[in-house]
BAKOL-338919 format. One line per 5 residues: number of its first residue (from 1); their letters; for each residue x, y, z of N, C-alpha, C, CB. Coordinates in Angstrom, 2 decimals. Glycine has a CB too. Example, Ala and Ser with C-alpha at 12.3 -4.5 7.8 and 13.67 -1.06 7.14 Angstrom:
BEGIN
1> AS> 13.19 -5.69 7.80 12.30 -4.50 7.80 13.20 -3.30 7.80 11.31 -4.47 9.05 ~ 12.85 -2.25 7.08 13.67 -1.06 7.14 12.90 0.03 7.87 14.08 -0.60 5.72
//
This chain:
BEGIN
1> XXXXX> 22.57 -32.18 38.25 21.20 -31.82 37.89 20.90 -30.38 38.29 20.20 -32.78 38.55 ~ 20.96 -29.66 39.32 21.31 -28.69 39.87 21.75 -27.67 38.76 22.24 -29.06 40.82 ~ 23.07 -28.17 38.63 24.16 -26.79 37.84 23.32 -26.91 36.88 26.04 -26.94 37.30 ~ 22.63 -27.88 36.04 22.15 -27.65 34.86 20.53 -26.95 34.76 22.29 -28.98 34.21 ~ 20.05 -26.78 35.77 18.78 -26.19 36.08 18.78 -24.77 36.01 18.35 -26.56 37.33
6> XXXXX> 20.25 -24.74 37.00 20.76 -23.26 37.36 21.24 -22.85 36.11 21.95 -23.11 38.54 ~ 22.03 -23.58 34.77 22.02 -22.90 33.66 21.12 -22.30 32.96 22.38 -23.42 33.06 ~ 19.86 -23.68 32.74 18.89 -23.02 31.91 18.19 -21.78 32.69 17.81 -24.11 31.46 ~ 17.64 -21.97 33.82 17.00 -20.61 34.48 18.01 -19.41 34.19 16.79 -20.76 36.26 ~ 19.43 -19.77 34.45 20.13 -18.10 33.56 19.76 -18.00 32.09 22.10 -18.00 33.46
11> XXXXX> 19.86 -19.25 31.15 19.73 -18.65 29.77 18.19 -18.06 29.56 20.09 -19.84 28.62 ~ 16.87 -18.65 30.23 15.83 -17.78 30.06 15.96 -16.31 30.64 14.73 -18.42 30.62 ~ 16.57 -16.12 31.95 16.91 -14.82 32.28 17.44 -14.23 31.27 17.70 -14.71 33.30 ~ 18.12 -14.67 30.65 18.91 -13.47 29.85 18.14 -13.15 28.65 20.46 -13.88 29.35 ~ 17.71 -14.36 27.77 16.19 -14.33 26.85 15.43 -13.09 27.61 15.06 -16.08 26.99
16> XXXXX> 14.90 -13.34 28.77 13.80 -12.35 28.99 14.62 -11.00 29.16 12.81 -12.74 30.36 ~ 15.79 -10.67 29.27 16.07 -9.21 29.89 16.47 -8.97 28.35 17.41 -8.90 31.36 ~ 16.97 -9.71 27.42 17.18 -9.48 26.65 16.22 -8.67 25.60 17.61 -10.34 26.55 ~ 15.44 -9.67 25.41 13.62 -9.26 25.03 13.28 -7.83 25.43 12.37 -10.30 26.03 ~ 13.36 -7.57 27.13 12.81 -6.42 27.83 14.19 -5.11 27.22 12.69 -6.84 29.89
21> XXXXX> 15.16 -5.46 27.19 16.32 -4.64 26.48 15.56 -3.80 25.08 17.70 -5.89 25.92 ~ 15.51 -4.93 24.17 15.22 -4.87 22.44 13.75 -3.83 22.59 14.80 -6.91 21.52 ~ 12.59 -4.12 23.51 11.50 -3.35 23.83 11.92 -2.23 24.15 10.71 -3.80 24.74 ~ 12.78 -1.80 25.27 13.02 -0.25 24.86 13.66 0.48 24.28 13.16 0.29 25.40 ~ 14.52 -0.44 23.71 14.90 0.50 22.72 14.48 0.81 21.70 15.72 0.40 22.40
26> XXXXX> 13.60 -0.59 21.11 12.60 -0.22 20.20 11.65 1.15 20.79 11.70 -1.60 19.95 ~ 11.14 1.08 21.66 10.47 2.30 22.33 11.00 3.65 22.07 10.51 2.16 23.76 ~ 12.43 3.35 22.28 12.94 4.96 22.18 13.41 5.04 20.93 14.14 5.50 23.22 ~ 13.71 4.24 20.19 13.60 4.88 18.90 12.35 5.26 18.21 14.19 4.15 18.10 ~ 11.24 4.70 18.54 10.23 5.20 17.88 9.58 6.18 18.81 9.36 4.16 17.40
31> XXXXX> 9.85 6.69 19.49 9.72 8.26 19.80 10.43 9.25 19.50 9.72 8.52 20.85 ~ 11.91 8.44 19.35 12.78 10.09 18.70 12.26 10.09 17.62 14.59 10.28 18.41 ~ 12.31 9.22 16.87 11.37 9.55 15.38 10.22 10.45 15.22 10.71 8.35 14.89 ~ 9.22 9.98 16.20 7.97 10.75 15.91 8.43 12.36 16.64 6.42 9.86 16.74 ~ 9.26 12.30 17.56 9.57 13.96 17.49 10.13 14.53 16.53 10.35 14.44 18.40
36> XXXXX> 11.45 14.02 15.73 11.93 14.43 14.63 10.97 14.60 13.75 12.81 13.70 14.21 ~ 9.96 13.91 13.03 9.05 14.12 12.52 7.97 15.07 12.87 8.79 13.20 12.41 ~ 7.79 15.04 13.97 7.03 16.14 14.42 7.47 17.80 14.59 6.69 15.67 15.61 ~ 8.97 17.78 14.54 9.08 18.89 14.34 9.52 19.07 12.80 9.88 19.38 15.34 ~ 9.99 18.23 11.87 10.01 18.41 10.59 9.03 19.29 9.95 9.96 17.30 10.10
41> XXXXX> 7.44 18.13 10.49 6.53 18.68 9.78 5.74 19.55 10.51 5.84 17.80 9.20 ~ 6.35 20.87 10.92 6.19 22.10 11.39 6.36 22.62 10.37 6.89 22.56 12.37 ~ 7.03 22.45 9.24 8.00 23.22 8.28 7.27 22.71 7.07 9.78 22.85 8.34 ~ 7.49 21.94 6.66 7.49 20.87 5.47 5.80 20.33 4.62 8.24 19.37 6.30 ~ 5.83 20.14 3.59 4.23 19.83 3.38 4.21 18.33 3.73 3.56 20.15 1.67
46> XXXXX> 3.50 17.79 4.27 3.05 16.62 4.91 2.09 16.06 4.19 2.61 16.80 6.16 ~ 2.60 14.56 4.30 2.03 13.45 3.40 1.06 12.92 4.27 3.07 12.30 2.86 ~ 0.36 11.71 3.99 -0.14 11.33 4.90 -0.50 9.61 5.00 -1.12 12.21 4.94 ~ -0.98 8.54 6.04 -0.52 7.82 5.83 -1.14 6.74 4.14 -0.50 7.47 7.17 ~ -2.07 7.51 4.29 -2.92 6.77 3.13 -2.28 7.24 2.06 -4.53 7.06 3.02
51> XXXXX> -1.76 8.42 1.70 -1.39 8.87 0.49 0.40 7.75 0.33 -1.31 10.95 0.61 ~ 0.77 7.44 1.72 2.44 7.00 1.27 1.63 5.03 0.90 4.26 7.24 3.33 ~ 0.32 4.91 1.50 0.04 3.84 0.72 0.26 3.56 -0.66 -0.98 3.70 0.84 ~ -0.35 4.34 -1.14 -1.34 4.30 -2.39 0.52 4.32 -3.75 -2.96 6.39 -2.40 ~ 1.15 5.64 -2.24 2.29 5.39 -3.43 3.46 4.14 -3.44 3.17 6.72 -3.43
56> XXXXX> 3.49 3.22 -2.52 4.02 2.15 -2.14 3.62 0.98 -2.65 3.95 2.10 -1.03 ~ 1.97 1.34 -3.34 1.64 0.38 -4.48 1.38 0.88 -5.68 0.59 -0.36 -4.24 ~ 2.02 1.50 -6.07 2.07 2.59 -7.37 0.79 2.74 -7.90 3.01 2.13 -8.63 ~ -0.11 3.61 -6.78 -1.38 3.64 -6.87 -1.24 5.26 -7.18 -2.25 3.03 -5.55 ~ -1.70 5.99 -7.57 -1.92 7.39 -8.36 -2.40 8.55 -7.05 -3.39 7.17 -9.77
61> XXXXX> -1.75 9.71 -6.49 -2.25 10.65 -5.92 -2.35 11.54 -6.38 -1.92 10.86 -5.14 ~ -3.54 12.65 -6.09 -3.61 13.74 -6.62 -3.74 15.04 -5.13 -4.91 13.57 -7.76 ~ -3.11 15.56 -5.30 -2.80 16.38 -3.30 -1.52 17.37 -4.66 -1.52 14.58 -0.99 ~ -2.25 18.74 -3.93 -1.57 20.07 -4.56 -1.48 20.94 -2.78 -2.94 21.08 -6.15 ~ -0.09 20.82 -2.22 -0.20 21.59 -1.12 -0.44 23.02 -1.01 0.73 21.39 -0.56
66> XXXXX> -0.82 23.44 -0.32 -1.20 24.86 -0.25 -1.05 25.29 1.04 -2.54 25.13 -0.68 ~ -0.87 26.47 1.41 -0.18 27.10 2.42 -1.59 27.28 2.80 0.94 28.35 2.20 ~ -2.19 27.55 4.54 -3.28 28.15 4.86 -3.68 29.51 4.14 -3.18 28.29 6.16 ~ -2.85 30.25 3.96 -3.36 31.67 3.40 -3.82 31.46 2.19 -2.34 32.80 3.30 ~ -3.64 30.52 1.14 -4.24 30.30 -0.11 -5.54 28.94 0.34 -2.84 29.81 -1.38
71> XXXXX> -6.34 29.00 1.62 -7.63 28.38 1.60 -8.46 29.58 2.06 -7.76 27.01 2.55 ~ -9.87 29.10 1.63 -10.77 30.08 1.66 -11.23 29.81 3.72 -12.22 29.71 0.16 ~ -10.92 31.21 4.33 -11.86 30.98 5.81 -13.02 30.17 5.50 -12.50 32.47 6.54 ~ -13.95 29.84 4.37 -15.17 29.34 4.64 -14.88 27.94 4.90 -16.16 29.58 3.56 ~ -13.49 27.56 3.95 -13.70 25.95 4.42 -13.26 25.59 5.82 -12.84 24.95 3.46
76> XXXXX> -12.13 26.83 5.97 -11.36 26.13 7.67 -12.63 26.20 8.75 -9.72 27.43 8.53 ~ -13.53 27.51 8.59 -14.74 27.31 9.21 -15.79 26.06 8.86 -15.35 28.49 9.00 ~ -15.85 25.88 7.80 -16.89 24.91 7.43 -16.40 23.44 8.23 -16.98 24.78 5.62 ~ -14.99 23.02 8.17 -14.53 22.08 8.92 -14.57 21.76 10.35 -13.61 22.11 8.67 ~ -14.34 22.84 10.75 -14.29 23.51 12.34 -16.43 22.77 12.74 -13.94 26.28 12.22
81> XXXXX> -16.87 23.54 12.21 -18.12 23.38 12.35 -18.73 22.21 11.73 -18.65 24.43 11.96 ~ -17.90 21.22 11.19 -18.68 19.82 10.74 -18.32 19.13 11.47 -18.54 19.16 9.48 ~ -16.83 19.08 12.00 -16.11 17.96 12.84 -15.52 17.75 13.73 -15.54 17.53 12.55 ~ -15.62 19.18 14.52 -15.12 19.46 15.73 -15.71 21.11 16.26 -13.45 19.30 15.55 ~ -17.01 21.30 16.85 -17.00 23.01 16.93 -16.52 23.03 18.31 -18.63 23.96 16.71
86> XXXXX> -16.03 22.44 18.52 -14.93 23.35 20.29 -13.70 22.75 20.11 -15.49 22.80 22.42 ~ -13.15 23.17 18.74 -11.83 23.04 18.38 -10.79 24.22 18.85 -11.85 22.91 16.92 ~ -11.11 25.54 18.97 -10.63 26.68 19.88 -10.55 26.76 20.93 -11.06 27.54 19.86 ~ -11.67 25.42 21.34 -11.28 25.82 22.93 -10.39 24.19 23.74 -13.25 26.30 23.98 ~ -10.77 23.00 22.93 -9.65 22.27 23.54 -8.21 22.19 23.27 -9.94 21.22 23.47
91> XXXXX> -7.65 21.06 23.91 -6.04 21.15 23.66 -5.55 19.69 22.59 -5.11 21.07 25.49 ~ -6.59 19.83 21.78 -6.12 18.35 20.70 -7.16 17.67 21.32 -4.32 17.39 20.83 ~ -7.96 16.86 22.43 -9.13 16.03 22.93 -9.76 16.77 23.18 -9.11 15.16 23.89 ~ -11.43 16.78 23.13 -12.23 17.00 23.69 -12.59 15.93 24.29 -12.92 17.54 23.14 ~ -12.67 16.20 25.47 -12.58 15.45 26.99 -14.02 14.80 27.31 -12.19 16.65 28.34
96> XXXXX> -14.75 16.14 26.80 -15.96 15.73 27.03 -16.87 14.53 26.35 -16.47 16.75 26.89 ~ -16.40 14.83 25.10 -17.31 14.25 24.43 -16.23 12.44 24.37 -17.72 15.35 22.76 ~ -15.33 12.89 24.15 -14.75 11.64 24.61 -15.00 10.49 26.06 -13.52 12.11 24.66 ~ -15.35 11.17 26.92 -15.45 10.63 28.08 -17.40 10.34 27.79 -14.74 11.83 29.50 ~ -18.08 10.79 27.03 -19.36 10.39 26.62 -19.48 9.53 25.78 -20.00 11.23 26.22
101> XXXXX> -18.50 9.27 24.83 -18.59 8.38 24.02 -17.81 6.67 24.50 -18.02 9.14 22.80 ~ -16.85 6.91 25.37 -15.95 5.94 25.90 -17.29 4.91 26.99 -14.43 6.93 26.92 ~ -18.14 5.81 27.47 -19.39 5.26 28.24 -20.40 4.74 27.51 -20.03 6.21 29.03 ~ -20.27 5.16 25.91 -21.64 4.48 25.29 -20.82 2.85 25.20 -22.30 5.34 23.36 ~ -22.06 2.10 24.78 -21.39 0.97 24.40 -21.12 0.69 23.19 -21.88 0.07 24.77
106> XXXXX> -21.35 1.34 22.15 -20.24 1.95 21.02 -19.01 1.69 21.09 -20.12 3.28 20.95 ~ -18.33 2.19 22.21 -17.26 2.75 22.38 -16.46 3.77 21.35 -16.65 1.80 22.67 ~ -15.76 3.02 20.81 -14.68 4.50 19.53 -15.42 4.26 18.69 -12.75 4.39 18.77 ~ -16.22 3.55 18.42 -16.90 3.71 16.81 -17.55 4.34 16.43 -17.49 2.99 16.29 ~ -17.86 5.49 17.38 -18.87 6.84 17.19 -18.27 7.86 17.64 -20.24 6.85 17.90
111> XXXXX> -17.88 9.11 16.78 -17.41 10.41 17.33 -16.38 10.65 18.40 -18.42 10.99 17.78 ~ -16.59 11.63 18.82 -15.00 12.03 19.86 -13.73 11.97 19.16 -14.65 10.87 21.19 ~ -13.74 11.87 17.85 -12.23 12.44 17.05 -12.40 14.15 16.94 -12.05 11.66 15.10 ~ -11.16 14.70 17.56 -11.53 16.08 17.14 -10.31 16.42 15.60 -11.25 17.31 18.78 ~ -10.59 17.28 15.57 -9.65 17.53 13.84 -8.16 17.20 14.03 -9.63 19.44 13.15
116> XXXXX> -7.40 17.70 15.63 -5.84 17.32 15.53 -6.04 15.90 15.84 -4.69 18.15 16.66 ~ -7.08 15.41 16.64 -7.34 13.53 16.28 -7.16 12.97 15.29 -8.56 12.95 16.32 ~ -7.95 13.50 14.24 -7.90 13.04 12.65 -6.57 13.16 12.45 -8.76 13.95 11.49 ~ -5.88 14.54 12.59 -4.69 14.88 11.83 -3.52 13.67 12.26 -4.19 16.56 12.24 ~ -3.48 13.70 13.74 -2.80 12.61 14.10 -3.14 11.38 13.50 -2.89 12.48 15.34
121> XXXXX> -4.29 10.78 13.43 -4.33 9.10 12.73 -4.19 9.46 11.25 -6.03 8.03 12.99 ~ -4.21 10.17 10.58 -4.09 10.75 9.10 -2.56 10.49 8.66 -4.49 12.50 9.02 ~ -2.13 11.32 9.56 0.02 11.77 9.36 0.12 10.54 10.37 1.08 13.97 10.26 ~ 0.44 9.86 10.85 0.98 8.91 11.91 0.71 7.83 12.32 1.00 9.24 12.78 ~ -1.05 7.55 11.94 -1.44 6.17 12.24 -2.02 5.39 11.23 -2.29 6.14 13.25
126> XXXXX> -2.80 4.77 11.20 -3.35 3.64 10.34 -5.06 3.85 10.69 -2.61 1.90 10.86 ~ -5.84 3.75 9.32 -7.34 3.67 9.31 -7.53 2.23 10.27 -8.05 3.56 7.52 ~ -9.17 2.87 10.31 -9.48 1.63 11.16 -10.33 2.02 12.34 -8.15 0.93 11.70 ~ -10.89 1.26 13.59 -11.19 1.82 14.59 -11.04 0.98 15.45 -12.21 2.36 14.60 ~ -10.20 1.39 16.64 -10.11 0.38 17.37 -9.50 1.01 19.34 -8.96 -0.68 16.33
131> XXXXX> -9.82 0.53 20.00 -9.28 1.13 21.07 -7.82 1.34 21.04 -9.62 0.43 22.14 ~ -7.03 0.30 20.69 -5.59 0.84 20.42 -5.29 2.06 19.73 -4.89 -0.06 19.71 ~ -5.73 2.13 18.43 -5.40 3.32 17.91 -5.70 4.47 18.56 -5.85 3.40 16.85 ~ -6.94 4.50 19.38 -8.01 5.56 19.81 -6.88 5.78 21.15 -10.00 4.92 20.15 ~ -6.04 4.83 21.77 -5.35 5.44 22.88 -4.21 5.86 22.51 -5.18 4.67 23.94
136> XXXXX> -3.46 5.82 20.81 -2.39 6.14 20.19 -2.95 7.89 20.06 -2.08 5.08 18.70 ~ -3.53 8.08 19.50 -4.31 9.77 18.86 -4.86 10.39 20.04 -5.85 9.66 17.59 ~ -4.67 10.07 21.17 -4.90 10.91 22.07 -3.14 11.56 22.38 -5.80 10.07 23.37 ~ -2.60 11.23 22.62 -0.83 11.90 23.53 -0.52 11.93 21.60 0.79 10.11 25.19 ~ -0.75 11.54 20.51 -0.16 12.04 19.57 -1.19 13.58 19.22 -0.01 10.81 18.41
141> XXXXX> -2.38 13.61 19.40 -3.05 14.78 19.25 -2.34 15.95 20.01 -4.44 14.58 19.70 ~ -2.31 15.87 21.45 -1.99 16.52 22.58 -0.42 17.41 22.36 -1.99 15.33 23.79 ~ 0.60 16.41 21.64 1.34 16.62 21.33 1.53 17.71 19.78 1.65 15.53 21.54 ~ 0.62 17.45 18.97 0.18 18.35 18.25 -0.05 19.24 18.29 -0.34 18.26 17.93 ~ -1.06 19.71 18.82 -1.85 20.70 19.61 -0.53 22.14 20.12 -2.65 19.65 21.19
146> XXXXX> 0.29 21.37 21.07 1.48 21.98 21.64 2.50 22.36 20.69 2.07 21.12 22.56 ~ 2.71 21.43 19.71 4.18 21.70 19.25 3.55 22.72 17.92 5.29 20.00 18.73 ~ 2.49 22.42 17.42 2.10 23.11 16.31 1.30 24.24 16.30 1.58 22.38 15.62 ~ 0.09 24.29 17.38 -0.63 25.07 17.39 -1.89 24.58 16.48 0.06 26.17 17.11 ~ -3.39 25.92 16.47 -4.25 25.74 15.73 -4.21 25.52 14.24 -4.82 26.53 16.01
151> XXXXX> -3.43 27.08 14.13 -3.45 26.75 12.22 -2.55 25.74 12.20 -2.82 28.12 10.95 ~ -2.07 25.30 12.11 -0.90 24.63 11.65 -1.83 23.04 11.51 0.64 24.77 12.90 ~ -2.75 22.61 12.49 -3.29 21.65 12.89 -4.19 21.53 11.50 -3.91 21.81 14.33 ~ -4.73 22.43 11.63 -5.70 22.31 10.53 -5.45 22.97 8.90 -6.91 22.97 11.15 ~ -3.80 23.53 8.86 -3.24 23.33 7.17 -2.75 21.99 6.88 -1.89 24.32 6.74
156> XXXXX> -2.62 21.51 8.02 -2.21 20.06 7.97 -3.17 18.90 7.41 -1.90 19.69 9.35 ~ -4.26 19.28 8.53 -5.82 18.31 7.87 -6.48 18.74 6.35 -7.37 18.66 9.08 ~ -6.05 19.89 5.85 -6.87 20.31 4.82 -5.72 19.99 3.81 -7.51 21.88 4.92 ~ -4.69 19.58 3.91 -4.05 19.47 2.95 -3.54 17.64 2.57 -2.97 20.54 3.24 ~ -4.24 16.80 4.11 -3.85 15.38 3.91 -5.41 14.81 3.85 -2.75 14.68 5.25
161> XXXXX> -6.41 15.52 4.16 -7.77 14.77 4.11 -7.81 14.44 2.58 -9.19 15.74 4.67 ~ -8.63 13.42 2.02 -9.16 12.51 1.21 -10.55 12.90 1.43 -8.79 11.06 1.50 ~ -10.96 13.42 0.09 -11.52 13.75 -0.75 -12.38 12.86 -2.02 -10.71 14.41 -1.00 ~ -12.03 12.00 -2.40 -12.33 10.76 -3.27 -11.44 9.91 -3.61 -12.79 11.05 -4.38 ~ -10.90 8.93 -3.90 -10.47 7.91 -4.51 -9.05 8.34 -5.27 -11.61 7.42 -5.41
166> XXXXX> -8.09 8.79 -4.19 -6.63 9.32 -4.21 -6.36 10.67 -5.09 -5.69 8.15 -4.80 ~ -7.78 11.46 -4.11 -7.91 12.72 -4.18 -7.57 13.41 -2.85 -9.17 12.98 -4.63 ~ -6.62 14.09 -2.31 -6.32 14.82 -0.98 -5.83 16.22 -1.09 -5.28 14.07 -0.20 ~ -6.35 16.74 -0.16 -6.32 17.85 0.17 -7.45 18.93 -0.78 -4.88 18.08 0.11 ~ -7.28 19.95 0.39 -8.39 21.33 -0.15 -7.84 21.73 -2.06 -7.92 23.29 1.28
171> XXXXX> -6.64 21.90 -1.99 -7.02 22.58 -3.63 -7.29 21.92 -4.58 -6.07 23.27 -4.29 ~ -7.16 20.34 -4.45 -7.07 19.34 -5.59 -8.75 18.81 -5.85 -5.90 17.93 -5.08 ~ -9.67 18.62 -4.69 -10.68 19.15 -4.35 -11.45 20.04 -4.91 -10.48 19.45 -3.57 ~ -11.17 21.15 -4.72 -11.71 22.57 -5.03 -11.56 22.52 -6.32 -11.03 23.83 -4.41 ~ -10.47 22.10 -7.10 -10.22 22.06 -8.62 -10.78 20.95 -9.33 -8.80 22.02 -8.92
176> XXXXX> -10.91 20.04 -8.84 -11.99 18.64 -9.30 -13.40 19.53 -9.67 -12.38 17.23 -7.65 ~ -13.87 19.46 -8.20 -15.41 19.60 -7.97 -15.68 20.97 -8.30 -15.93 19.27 -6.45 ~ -15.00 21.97 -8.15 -15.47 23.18 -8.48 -14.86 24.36 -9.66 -15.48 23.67 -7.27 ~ -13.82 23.88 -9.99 -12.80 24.38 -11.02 -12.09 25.67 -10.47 -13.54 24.73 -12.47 ~ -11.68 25.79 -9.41 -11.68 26.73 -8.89 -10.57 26.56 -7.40 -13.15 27.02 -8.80
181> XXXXX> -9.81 27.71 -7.58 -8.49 27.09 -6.33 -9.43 27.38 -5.06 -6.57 28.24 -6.20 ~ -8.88 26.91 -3.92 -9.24 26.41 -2.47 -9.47 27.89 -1.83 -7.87 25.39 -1.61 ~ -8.64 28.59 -2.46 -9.03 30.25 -1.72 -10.37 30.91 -2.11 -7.87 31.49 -2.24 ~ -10.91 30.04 -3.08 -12.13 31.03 -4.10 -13.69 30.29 -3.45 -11.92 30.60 -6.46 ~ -13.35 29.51 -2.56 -14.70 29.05 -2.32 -15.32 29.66 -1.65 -14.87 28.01 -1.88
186> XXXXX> -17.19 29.85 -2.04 -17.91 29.93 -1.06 -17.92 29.18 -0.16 -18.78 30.00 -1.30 ~ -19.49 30.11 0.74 -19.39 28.78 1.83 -20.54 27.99 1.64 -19.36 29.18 3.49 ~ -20.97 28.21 0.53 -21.91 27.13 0.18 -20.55 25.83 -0.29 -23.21 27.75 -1.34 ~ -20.44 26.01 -0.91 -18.98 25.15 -1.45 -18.36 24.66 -0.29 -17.75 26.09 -2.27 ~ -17.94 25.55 0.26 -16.91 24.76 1.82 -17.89 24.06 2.37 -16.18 25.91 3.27
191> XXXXX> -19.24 24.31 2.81 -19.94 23.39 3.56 -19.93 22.05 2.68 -21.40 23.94 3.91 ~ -20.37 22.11 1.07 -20.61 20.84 0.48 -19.31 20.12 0.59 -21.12 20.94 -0.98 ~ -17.70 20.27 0.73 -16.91 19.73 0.85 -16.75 19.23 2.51 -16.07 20.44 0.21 ~ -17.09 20.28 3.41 -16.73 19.87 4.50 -18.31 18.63 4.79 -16.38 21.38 5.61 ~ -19.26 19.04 4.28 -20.29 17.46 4.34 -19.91 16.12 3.77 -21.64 17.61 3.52
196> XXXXX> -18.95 16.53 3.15 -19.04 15.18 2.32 -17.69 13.92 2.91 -18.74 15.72 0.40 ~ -16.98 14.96 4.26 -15.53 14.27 4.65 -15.85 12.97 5.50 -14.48 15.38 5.65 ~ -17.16 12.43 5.63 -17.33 11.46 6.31 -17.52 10.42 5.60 -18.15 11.61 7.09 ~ -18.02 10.41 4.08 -17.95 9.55 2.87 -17.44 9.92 1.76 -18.99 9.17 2.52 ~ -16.16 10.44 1.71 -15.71 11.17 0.58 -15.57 10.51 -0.32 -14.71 11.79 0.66
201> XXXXX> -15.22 9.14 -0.79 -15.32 8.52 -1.87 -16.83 8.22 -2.54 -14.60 7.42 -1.60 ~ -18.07 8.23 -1.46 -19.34 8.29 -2.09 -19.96 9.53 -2.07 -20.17 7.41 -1.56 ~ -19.49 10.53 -1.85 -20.49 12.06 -1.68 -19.36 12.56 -2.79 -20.63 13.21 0.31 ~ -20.15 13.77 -3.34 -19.72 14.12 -4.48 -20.21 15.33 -4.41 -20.04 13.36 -5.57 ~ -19.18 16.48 -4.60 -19.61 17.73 -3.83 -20.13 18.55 -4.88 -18.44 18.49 -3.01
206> XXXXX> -19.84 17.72 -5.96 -20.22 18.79 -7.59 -21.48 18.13 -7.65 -19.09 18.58 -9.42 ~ -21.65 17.19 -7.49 -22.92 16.66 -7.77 -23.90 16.28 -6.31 -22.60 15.32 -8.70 ~ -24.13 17.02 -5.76 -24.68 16.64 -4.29 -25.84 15.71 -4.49 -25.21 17.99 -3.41 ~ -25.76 14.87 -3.54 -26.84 14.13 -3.58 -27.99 14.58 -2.06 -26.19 12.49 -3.65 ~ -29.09 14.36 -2.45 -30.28 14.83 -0.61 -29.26 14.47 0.56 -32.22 13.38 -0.16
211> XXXXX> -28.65 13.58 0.87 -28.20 13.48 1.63 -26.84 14.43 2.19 -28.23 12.45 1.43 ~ -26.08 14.66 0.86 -25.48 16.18 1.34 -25.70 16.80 1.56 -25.03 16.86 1.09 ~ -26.60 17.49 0.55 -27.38 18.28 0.67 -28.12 19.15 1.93 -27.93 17.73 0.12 ~ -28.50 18.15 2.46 -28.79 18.06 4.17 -27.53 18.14 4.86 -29.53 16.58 4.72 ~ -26.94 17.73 4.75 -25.14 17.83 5.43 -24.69 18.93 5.46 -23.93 17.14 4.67
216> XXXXX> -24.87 19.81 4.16 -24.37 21.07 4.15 -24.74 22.20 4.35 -24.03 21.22 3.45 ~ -25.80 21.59 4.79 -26.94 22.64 4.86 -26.76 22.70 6.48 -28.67 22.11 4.18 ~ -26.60 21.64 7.16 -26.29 21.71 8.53 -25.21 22.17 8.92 -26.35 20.70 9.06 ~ -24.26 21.98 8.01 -22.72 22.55 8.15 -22.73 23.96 8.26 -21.76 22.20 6.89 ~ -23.47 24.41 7.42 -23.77 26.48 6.66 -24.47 26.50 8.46 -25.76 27.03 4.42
221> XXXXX> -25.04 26.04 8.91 -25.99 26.61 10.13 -25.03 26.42 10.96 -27.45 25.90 10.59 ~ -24.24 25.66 11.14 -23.37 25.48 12.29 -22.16 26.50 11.93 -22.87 23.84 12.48 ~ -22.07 27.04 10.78 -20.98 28.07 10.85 -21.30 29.38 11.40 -20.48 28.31 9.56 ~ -22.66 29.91 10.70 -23.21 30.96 11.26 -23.31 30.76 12.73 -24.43 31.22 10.65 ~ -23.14 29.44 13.56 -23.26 29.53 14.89 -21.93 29.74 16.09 -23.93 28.35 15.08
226> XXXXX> -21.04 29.51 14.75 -19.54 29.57 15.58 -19.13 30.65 16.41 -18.42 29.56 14.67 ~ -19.58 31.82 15.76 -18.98 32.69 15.60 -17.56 33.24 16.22 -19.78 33.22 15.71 ~ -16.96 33.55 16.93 -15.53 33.83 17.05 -14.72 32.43 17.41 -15.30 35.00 18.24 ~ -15.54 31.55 17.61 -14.60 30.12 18.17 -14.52 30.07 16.91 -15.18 28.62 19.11 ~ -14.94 29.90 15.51 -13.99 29.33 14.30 -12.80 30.32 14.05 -14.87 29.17 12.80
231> XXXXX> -12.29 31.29 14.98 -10.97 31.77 13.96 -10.05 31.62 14.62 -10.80 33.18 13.39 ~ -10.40 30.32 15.75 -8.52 30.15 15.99 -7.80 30.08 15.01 -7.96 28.90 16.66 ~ -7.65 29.18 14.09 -7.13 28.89 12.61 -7.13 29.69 11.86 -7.66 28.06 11.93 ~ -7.56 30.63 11.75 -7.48 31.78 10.68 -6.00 31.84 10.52 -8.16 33.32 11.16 ~ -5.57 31.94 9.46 -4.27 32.75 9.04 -4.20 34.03 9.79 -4.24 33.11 7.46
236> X> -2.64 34.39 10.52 -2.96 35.96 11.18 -2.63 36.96 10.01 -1.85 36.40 12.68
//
C-alpha cells in the first residue's frame, strides 16, 4: 500500500513539474517572439491586431502606410493633444494619471492609456478592457518607448489606428474624408480626425456632427496649448 502511494505521489510530481516545465517555456518563447517582433517592427510597416482580424475572416482592409514625413505635423500634434498631452515627457505610462485612475472606482475603464499604450494593445494585444490587459500595455508600452523612441511610437499609431469600419491609418483616412493625402491636412482637419478616434466608426470627420464638432474644437485649443511638448514626434 505504501509503494503504491509512493508511486502515485511521484506520478503527480512529475504531472506538476512537468506542467511548471511546459509554463516556461511557453513563457520564453513568447517573449523571444515579442522581441523579435519588436525589433522587426522598428523597420517594417506594421499591421495591427484588428486589421490581421478582419483579414483572417476575409473581412476587407483599407490602411495605405506612410512614412512619418508624408503626415501632416497638425495631425501628430492634433493626436498628441487629444490623447495623451504629456506624451514628451513620459516613458510609454503616465504614472500619474494612471495611478489616479487605478484609485477611481472605474478602474481601467476610464483614461490613463497614453498613445505607446494604445500602440501596444493595437500591434500586440486584444480590444477590450480589462485589468489583465491594462497590466500587459504597461512593460509592453515601456518597452516601446525604449526600443523605438517617440516618432516611431506614433508612425506606428497613425498608421494602425481605425478610423471607420476597416478603415486604418492616417492616409486612407485623409483620402476617404478629405480627398487629400495625410501630409496636406489642416489643423482644422487633424483635429476633426484626431476627435473622432474615440468613436471612429460613429464620428465622421467629413461630415461632423455637434458633438465633434465640440471635440475638435477642443482638440485645436489643446494644440495651441502644447506648444514645444508636441514635437517630440516631429520627423527630424
Amino acid at each position: 500500500m505504501a509503494r503504491v502511494s509512493a508511486e502515485r505521489s511521484g506520478t503527480g510530481g512529475g504531472l506538476l513539474g512537468w506542467l511548471i516545465g511546459w509554463c516556461f517555456r511557453l513563457a520564453f518563447w513568447l517573449v523571444l517572439a515579442f522581441a523579435l517582433a519588436l525589433a522587426l517592427y522598428r523597420f517594417v510597416p506594421v499591421p495591427s491586431t484588428l486589421m490581421l482580424g478582419r483579414w483572417l475572416t476575409l473581412r476587407p482592409v483599407e490602411r495605405d502606410w506612410v512614412p512619418l514625413e508624408r503626415i501632416s505635423p497638425n495631425l501628430i500634434r492634433a493626436v498628441i493633444a487629444s490623447e495623451d498631452q504629456r506624451f514628451c515627457r513620459h516613458r510609454g505610462v503616465d504614472w500619474i494619471e494612471l495611478n489616479a485612475v487605478m484609485a477611481d472606482d472605474d478602474g481601467p475603464s476610464r483614461g490613463a492609456s497614453t498613445l505607446t499604450m494604445q500602440t501596444a494593445k493595437n500591434v500586440f494585444l486584444w480590444p477590450g478592457r480589462s485589468y489583465l490587459r491594462k497590466g500587459l500595455e504597461i512593460p509592453i508600452a515601456m518597452a516601446l518607448d525604449l526600443a523605438w523612441g517617440k516618432p516611431r511610437v506614433v508612425e506606428v499609431y497613425l498608421n494602425v489606428a481605425e478610423w471607420g469600419e476597416g478603415l486604418f491609418g492616417a492616409e486612407a483616412a485623409a483620402q476617404r474624408y478629405f480627398r487629400k493625402s495625410a501630409a496636406r491636412l489642416t489643423a482644422a482637419e487633424a483635429a476633426r480626425l484626431a476627435g473622432a478616434l474615440p468613436n471612429p466608426r460613429l464620428r465622421n470627420p467629413a461630415r461632423p456632427s455637434r458633438a465633434l464638432q465640440s471635440a475638435a474644437g477642443r482638440v485645436q485649443r489643446r494644440m495651441g496649448q502644447l506648444g514645444p511638448l508636441g514635437d517630440c514626434a516631429l520627423p527630424g
